[in-house]
C-alpha positions as CSV (number, residue, x, y, z in Angstrom):
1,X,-7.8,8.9,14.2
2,X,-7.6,9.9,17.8
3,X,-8.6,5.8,19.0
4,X,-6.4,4.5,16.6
5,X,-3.4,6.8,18.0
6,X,-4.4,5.5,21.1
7,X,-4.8,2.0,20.6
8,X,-1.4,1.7,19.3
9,X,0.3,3.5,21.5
10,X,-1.2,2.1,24.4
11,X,-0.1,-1.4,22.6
12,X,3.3,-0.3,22.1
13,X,3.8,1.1,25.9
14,X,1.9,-2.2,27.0
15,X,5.0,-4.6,25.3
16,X,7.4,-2.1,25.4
17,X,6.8,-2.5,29.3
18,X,5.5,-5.9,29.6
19,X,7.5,-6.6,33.1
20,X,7.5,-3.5,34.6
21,X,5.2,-3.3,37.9
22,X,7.4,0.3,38.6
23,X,5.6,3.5,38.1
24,X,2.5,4.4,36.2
25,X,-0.3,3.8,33.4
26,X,-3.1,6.0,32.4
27,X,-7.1,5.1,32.3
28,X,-6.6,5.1,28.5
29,X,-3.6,3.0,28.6
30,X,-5.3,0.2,30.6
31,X,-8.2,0.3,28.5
32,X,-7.3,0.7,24.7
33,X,-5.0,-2.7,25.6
34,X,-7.8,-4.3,27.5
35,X,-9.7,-3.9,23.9
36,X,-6.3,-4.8,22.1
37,X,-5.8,-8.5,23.3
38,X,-10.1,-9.3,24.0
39,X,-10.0,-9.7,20.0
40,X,-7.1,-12.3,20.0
41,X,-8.4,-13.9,23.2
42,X,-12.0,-14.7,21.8
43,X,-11.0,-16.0,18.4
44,X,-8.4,-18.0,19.7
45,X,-11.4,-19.6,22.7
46,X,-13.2,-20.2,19.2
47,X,-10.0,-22.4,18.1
48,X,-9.1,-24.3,20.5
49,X,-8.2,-24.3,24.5
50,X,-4.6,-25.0,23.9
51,X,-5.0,-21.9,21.3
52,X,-6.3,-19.8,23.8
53,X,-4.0,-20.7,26.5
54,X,-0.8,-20.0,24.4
55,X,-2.5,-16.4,23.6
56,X,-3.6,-16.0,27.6
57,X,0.4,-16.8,28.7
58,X,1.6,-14.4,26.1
59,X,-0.3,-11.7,27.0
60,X,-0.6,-12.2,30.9
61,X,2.5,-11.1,32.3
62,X,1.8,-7.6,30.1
63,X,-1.7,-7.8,31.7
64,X,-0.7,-8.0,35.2
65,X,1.9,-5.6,35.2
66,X,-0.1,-2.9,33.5
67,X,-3.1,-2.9,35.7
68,X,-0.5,-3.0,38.7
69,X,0.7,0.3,36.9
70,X,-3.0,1.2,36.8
71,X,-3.4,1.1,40.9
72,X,0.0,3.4,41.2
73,X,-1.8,6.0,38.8
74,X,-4.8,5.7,41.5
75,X,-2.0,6.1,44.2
76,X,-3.0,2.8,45.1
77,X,-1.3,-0.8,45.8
78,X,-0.7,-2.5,42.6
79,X,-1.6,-5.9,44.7
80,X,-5.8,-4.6,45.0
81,X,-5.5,-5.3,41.2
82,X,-5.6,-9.2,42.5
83,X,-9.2,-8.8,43.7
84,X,-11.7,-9.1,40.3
85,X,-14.4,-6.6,41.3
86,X,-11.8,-4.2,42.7
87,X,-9.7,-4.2,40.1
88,X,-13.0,-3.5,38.0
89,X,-13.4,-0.3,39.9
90,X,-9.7,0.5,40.0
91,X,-9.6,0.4,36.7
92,X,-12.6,3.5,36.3
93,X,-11.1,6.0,38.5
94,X,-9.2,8.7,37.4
95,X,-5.7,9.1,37.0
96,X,-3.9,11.3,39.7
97,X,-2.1,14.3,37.7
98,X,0.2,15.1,40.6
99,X,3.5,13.6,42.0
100,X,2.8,10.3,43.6
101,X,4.9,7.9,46.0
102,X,5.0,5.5,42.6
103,X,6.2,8.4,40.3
104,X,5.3,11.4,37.9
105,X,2.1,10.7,36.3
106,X,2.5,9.2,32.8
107,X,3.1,11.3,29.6
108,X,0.7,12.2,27.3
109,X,0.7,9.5,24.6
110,X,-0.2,12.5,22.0
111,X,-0.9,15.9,21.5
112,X,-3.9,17.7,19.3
113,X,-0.9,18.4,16.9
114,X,0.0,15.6,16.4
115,X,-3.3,14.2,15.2
């Protein structure tokens, strides 16, 4: 239940903030929406390639800006998410819990209670 309330919020935040390179996403965040749109992405490859690159320009834009997010919760440059194999590492460290020059940390998506 937990993954589920995770996956969906971290959808929801994802669209909800699909242009926003401002502030900052958790470790959970990037993930549970890297899992969200690999789904769509590899059954719509299967399709076709104009398929696949409708599905890759609607979810792009969302992509980008959330691991950009990703780097400010590293209290890093959102631009090192540009480089593959450091954006790979980026995306493994831990989220900062303090105050950062890009902003509170984000909120928690959910509480125990709420599960």
């Amino acid at each position: 239940l937990v993954i589920i309330v995770g996956l969906f919020g971290s959808i929801n935040s994802a669209l909800r903030n699909y242009s926003k390179f401002k502030g900052r996403a958790s470790r959970s965040e990037y993930w549970y929406w890297q899992l969200a749109i690999s789904m769509p992405l590899l059954v719509s490859i299967q399709i076709s390639d104009s398929v696949f690159a409708f599905v890759f320009m609607l979810v792009f834009i969302p992509t980008l800006a959330l691991a950009w997010r990703r780097a400010h919760d590293c209290n890093l440059p959102g631009l090192l998410m540009l480089i593959p194999l450091v954006r790979e590492v980026i995306s493994l460290l831990p989220s900062r819990p303090e105050l950062n020059k890009y902003g509170p940390p984000p909120p928690p998506r959910f509480t125990i209670d709420d599960v």
